[in-house]
Structures are given as C-alpha cells and as structure tokens.
Residue frames as a rotation matrix with the C-alpha (Angstrom) as fourth column:
UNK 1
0.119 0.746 0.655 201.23
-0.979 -0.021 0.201 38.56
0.163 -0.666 0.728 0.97
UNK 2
-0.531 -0.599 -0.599 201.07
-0.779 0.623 0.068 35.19
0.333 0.503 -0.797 2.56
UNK 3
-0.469 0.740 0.482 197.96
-0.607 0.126 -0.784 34.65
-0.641 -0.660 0.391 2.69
UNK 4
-0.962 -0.100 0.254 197.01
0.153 0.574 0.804 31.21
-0.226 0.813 -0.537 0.45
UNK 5
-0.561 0.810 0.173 193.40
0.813 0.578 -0.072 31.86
-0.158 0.100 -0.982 0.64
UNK 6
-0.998 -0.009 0.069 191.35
0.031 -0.945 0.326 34.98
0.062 0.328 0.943 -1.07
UNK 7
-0.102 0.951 0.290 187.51
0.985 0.138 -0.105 35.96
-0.140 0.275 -0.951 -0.92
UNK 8
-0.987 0.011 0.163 185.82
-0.019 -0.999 -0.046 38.95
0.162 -0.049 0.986 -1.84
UNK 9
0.321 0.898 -0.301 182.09
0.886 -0.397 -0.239 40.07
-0.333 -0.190 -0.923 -0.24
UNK 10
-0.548 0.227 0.805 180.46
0.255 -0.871 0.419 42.93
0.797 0.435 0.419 -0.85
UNK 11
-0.547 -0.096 -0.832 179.79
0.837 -0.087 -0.540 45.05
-0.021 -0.992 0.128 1.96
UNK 12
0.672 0.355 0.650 177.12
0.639 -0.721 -0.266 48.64
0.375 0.595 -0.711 1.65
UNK 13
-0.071 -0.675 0.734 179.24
0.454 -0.677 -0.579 51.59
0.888 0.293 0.354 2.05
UNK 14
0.620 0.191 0.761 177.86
-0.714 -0.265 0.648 52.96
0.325 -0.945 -0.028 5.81
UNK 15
0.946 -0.096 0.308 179.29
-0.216 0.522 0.825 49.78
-0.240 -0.848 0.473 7.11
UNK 16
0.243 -0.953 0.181 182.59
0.710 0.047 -0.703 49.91
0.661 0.299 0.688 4.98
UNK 17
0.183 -0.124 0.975 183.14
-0.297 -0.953 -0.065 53.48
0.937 -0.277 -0.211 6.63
UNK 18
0.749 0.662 -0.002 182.62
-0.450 0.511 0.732 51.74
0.486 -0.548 0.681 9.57
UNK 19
0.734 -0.677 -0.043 185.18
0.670 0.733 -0.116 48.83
0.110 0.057 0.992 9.31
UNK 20
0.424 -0.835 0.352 187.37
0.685 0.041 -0.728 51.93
0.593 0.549 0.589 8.72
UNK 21
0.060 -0.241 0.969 187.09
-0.683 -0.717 -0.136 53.50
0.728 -0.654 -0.207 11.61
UNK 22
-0.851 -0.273 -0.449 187.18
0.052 0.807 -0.589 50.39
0.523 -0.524 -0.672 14.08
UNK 23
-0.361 0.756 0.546 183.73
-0.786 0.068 -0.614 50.79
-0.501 -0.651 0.570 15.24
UNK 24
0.917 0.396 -0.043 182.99
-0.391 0.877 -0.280 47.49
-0.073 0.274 0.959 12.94
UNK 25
-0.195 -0.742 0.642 185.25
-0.950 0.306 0.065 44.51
-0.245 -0.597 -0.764 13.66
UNK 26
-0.636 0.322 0.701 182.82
0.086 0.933 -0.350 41.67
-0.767 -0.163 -0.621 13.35
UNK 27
-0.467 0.598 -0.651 181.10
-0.874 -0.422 0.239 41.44
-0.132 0.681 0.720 10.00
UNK 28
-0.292 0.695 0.657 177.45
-0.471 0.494 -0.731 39.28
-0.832 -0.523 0.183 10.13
UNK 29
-0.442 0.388 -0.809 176.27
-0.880 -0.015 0.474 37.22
0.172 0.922 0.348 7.69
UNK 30
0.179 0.697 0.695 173.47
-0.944 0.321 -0.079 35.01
-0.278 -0.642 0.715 8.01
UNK 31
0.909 0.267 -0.320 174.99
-0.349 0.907 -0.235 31.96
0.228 0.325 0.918 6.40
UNK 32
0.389 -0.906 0.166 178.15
0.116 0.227 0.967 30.26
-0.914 -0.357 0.194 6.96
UNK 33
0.615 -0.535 -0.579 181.04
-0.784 -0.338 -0.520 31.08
0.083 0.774 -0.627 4.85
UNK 34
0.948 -0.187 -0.258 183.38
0.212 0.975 0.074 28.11
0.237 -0.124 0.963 4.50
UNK 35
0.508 -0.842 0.181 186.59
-0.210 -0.325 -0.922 29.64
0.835 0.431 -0.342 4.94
UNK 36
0.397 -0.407 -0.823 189.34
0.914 0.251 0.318 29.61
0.077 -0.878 0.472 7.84
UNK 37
0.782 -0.343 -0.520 190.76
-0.084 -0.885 0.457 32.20
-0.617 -0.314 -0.721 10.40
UNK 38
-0.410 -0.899 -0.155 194.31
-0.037 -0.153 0.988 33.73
-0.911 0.410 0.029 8.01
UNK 39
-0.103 0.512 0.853 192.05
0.915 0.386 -0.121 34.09
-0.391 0.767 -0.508 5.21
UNK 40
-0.872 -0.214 -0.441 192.47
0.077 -0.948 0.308 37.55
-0.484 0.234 0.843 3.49
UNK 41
0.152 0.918 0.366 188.87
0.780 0.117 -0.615 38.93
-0.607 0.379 -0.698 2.52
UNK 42
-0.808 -0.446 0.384 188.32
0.588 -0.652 0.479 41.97
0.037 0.613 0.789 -0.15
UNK 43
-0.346 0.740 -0.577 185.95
0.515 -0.365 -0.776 44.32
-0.784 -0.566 -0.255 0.66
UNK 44
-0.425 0.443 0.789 183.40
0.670 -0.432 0.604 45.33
0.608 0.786 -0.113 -2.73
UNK 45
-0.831 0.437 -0.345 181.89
-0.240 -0.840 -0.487 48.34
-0.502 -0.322 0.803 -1.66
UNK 46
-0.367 0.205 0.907 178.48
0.883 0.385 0.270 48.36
-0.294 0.900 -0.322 -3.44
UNK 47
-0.340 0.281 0.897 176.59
0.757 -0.484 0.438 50.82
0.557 0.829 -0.048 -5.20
UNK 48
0.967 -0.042 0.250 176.86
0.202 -0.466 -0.861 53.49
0.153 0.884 -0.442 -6.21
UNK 49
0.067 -0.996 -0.056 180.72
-0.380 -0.078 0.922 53.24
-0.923 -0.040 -0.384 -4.85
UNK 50
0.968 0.110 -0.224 181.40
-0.239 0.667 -0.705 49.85
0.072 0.737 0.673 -6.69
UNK 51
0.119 -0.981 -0.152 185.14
-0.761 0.008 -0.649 49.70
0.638 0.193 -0.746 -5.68
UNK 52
0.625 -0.154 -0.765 187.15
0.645 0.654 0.395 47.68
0.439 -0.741 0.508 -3.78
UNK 53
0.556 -0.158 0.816 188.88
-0.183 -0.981 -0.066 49.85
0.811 -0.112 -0.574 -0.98
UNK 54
0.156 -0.201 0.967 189.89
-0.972 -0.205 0.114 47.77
0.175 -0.958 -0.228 1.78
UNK 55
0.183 -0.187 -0.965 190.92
-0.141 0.967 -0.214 44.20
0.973 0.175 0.151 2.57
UNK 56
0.218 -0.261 0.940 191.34
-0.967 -0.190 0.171 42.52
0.134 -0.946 -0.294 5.83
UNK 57
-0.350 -0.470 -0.810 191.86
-0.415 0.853 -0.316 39.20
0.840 0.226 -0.494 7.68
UNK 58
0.760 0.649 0.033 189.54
-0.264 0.263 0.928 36.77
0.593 -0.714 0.371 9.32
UNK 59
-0.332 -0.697 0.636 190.84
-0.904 0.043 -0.425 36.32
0.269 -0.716 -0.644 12.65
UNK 60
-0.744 0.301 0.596 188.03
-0.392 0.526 -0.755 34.28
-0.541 -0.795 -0.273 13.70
UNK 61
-0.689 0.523 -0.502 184.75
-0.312 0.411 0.856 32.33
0.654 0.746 -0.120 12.23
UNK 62
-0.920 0.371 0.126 182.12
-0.038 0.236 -0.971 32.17
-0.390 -0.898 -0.203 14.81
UNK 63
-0.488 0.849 -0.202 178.53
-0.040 0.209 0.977 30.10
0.872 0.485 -0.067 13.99
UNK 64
-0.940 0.034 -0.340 176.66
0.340 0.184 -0.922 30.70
0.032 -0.982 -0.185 16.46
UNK 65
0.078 0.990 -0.121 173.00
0.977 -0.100 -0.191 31.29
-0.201 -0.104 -0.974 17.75
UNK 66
-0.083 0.050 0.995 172.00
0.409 -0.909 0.080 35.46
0.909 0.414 0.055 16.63
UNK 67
0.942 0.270 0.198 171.39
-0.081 -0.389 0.918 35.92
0.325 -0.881 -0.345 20.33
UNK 68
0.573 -0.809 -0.129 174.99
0.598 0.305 0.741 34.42
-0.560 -0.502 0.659 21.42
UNK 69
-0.019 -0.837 0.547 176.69
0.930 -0.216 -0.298 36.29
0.367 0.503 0.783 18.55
UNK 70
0.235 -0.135 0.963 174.91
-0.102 -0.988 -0.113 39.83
0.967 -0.071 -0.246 19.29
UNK 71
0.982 -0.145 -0.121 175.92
0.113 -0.065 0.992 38.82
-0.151 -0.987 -0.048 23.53
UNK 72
0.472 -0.879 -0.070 179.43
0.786 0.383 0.485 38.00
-0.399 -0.284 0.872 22.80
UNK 73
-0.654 -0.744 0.136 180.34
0.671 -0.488 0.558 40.85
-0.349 0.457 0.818 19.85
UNK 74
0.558 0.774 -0.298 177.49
0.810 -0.586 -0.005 43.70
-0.179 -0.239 -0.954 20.26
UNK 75
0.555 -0.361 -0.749 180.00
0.034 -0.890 0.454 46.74
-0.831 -0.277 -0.482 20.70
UNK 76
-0.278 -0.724 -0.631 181.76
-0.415 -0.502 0.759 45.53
-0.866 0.473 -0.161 17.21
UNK 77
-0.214 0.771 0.600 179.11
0.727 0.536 -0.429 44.89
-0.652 0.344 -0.675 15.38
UNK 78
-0.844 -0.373 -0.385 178.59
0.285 -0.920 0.268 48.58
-0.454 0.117 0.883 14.06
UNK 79
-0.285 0.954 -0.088 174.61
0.339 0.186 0.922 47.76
0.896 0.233 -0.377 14.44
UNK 80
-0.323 0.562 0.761 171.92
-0.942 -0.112 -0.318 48.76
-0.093 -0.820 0.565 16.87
UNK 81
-0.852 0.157 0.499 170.18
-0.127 0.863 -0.488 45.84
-0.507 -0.480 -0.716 18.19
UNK 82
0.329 0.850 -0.410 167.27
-0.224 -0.352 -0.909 46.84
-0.917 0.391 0.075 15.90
UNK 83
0.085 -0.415 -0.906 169.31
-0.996 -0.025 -0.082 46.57
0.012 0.909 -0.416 13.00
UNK 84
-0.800 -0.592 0.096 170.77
-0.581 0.805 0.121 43.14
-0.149 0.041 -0.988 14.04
UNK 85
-0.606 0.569 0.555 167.76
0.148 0.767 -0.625 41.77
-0.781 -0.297 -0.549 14.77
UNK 86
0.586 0.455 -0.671 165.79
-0.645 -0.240 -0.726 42.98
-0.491 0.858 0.152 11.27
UNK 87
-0.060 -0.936 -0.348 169.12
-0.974 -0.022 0.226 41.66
-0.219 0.353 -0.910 9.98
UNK 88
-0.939 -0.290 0.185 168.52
-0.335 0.893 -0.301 37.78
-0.078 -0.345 -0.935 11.18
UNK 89
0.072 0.914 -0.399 164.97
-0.729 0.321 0.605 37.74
0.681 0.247 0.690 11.27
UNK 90
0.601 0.698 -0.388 163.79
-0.718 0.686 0.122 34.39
0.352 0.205 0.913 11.94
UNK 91
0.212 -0.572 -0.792 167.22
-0.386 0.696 -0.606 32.72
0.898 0.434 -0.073 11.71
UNK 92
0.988 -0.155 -0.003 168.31
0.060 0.365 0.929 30.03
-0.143 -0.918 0.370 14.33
UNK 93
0.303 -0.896 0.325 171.89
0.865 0.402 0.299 29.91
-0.399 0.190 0.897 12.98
UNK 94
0.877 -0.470 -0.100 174.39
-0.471 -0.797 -0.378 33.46
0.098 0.379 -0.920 12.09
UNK 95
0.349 -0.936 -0.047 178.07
0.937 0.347 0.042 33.86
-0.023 -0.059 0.998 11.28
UNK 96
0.999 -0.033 -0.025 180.38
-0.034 -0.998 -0.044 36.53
-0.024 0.045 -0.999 12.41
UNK 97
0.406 -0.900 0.157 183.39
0.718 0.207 -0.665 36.87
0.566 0.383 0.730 10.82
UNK 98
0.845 -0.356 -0.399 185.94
0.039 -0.703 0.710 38.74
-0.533 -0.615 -0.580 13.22
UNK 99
0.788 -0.455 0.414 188.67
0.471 0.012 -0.882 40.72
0.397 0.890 0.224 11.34
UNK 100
0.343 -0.637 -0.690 191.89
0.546 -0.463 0.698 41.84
-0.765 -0.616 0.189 12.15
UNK 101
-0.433 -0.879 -0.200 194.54
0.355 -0.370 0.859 44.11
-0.829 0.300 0.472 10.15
UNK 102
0.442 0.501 0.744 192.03
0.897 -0.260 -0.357 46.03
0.015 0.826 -0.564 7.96
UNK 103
-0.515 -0.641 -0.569 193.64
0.171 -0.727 0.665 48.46
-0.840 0.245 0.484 6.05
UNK 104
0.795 0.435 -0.424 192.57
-0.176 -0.503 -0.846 50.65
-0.581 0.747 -0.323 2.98
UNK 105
0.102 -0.679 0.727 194.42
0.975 0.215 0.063 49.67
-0.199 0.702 0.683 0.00
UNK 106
-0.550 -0.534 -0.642 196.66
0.327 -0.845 0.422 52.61
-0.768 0.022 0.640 -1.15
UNK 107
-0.675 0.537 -0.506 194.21
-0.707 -0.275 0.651 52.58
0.211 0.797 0.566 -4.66
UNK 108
0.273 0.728 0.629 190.48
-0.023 0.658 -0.753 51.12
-0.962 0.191 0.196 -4.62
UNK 109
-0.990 0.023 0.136 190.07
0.138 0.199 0.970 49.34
-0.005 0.980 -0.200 -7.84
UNK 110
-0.689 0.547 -0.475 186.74
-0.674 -0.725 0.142 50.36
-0.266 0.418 0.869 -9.62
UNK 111
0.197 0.421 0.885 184.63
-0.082 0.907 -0.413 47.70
-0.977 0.009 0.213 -10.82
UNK 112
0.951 -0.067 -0.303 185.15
-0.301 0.045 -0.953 48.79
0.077 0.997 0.022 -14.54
UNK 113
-0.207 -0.968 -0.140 189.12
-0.949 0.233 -0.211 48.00
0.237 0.089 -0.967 -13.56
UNK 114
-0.556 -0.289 0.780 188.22
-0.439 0.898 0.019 44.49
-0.706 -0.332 -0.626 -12.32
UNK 115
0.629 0.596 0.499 185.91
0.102 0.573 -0.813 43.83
-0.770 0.563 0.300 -15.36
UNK 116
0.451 -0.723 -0.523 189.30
-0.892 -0.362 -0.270 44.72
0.006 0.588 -0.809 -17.22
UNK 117
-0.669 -0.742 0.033 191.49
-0.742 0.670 0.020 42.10
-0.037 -0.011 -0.999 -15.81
UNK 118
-0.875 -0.156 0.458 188.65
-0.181 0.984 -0.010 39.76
-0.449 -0.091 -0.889 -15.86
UNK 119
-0.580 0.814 -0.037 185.33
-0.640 -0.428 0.638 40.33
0.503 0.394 0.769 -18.23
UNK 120
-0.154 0.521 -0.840 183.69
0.214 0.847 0.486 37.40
0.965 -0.105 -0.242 -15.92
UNK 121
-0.834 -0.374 -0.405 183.86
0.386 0.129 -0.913 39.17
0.394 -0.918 0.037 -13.13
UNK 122
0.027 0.933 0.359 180.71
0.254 -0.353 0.900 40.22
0.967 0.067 -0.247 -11.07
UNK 123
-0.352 -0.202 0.914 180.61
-0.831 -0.381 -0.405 41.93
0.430 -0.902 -0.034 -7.43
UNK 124
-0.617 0.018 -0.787 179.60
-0.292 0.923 0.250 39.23
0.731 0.384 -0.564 -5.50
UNK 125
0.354 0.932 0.079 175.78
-0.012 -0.080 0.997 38.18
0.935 -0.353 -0.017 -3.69
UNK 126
0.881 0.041 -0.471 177.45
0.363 0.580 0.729 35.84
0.303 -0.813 0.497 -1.18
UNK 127
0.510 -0.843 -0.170 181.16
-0.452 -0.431 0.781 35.61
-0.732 -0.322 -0.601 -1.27
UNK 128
0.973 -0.221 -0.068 183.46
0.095 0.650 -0.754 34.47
0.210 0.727 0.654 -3.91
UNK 129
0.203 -0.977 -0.069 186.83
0.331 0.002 0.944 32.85
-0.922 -0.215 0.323 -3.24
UNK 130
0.743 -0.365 -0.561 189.34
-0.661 -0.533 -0.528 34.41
-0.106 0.763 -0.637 -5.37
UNK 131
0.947 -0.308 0.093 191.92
0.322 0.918 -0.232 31.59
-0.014 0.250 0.968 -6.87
UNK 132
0.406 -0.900 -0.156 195.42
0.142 -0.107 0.984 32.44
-0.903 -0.422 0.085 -6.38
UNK 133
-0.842 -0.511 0.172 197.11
0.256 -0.098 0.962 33.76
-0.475 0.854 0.213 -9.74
UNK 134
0.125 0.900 0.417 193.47
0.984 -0.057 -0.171 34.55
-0.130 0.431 -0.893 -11.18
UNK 135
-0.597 -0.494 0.631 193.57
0.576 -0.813 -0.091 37.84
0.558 0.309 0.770 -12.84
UNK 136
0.393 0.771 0.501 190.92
0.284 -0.620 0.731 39.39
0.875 -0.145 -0.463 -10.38
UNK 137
0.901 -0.204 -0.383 193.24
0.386 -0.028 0.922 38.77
-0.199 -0.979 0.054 -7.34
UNK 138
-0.356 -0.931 -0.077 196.34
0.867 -0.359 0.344 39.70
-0.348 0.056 0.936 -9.08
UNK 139
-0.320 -0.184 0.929 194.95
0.517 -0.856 0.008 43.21
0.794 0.483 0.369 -9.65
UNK 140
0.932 0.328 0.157 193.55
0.000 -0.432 0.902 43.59
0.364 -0.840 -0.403 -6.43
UNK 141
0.383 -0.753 -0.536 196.94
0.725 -0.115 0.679 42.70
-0.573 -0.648 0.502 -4.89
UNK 142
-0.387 -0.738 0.554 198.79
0.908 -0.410 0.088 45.45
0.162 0.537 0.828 -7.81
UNK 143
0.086 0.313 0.946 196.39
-0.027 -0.948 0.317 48.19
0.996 -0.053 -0.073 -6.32
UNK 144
0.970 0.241 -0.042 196.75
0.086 -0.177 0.980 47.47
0.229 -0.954 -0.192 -2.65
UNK 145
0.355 -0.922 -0.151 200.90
0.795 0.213 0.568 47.68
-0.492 -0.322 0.809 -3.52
UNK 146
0.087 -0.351 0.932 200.56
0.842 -0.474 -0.258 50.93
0.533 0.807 0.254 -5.11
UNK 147
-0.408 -0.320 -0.855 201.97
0.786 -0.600 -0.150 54.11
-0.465 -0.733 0.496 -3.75
C-alpha cells in the first residue's frame, strides 16, 4: 500500500453494509477529523460484529455547515434527512469524509485478533490514527492481503 497515513473509526454495522453497497460514500461525523484526502481509513464494525471488514480512502474532507453538507452530498449519505438531522442536532459545524476505493478486505480481523497483535488496543470512540509499522496496522494490512 502507499498510503503513509492510517486511521481506524468505528462505524454501526447498517451503515457498514451500506458503504458496501455504494449507497454510502460520504461518512458524517460531527467533529473534524484532522487527516488529509489519500489517507487510508479502517472500518471497526461495532457490536455485536466487532471486526474490521473494509478499508477505504478519503478522497475528500469537507467542514462544512450540516445544511451545506446534507445540500451538497444527500444521495450519499445513506441517511434520511431525519436521521441526519437527529444526527447533528444543534451543531453549527459537521464533517463529511468522502471515500473512494472501498473494498472488503479478503479476511475481517476480529477484535480478539487485534487485541492479539496489540493487548492496548481498543475499537475506537472518535478515530485513532494507526502509526505505520505498529502491530495493529501491520495485521490489518496481513488480513486485507490474504487470499
């Protein structure tokens, strides 16, 4: 891969499904994420999956008002407008990450496998960069290269 930069979120499992059918594109999150577009994310499923299944790559980083994000990227959102807006609440400020080249890894890793390679590991609230050589990314990358 040559991608220098790793995170992993945790995503619920309706909206993984989603992602994997292309009817989600743009995943929301109400804070900003620091990262840049060529950033490879890992998708955590959470409970009661708990795996990781699926990795993509931010295309884009858009901060923008919740009204300007749900005008601009509504249809790949893989919310109703009800949802979005429960979602934000209140907020004056969202971020929608736009992904490209999601792909299901050929093996999800479990969470007991990633508390193997790393007993510090924990799914994660926000997002947690993953450090290049760090034994949580080098097993995610030895299950998404398995046949």
């Amino acid at each position: 891969m040559n991608h220098n930069e790793h995170i992993l979120i945790s995503v619920q499992a309706k909206y993984v499904h989603k992602m994997l059918t292309g009817e989600k594109t743009v995943e929301l999150r109400k804070r900003r994420l620091h990262i840049r577009p060529g950033t490879r994310v890992w998708i955590y499923t959470t409970a009661p999956s708990s795996v990781i299944e699926m990795s993509a790559v931010i295309d884009l980083v858009v901060i923008a008002s919740p009204e300007r994000i749900w005008r601009k990227y509504k249809a790949s959102t893989g919310v109703c407008l009800k949802e979005f807006n429960e979602y934000f609440g209140a907020s004056n400020t969202g971020c929608a990450l736009v992904l490209k080249e999601i792909k299901k890894l050929k093996t999800h890793v479990n969470l007991a496998e990633m508390r193997a390679a790393s007993r510090r590991f924990h799914p994660p609230q926000f997002y947690t960069r993953l450090s290049i050589q760090s034994p949580a990314l080098e097993t995610l990358i030895r299950f998404s290269d398995k046949d």
